[in-house]
Structures are given as C-alpha cells and as structure tokens.
C-alpha positions, 0 to 999 in steps of 0.5 A, a space after each residue: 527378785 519377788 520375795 516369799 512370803 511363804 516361810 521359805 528361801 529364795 534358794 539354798 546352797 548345798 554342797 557344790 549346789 544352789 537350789 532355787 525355789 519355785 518362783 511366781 510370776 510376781 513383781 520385786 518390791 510390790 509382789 503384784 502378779 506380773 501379766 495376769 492371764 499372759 503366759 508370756 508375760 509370766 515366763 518371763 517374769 519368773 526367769 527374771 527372778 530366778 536369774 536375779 537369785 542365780 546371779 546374786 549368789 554368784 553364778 549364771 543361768 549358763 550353769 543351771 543343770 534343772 529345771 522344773 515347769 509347773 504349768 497350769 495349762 500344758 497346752 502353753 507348753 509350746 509357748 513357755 519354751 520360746 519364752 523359756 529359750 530365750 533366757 537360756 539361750 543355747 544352754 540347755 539344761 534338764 528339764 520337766 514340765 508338770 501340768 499343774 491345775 491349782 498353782 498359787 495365786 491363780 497363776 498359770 507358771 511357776 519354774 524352780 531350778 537347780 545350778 
C-alpha cells in the first residue's frame, strides 16, 4: 500500500477493531497519484491499498463493518459504487459518502474504512 506521508498510520488496532486511514489513490514505492482524472482508476486504486493494509494485518475486505467515501464530485456516486461493488462483492458493509471539494493532492476519491 501508498504510504503516508503525512504523520499518520496507515491503520490502528483498537480493541477488536482495525481502523484503516483515509487512502489516496497513489501508486506503492512511488506515491504517484494513480489515473488522474479517472475516477475509476482512482477507486480502484484505493481499494487496493486498503485491502493490501486489511489483509497485512490479518483479516478481509469480507470483515469491513464502515466505510467512508469522500468524493470530490458526488455526481461520481454512481460510478464509484460499481467500482466500490466489485471489491466487495456480495459483502456489504455500512457506509457514507461525503462531497468533498478540496480533497488532497487534487484527487477526486479518498475511502477509510473500519474492520
């Protein structure tokens, strides 16, 4: 997965809990931002990380109980959530999806997670 460079984690385990920080869509090793202007692309690159961060610390997308989108055009909403279904599958955990204007770097998706 991308690594911060803000002085975050990539996630914290809390109790029974892992709590996933908001990814960017940014490539492992360079941090280049991944499909610019590809919503899709974007999507999919930052389920990639957060799965990468889920499986790392032992568990599965398939145990995800939140998830949070941060959109910078809600009028993707519909084209995020098929990208957004087919990492999850069948699985359906809860979830809220923000318009958010100024996400960092200038990207239009940024996703954290609770499992």
């Amino acid at each position: 997965a991308a690594i911060p460079t803000s002085p975050i984690s990539q996630a914290i385990i809390s109790g029974d809990h892992l709590y996933v920080s908001g990814y960017l869509p940014l490539a492992p090793y360079t941090g280049a931002i991944v499909g610019p202007g590809d919503v899709v692309a974007q999507t999919h690159a930052v389920l990639s990380n957060i799965q990468e961060v889920v499986e790392y610390a032992g568990t599965s997308l398939n145990k995800v109980v939140k998830v949070t989108l941060y959109l910078k055009n809600i009028s993707d909403y519909e084209t995020v959530n098929a990208a957004y279904a087919s990492f999850f599958g069948t699985h359906r955990p809860a979830r809220t999806a923000i318009a958010a204007a100024d996400i960092p770097l200038g990207v239009l998706v940024e996703i954290d997670a609770i499992v």
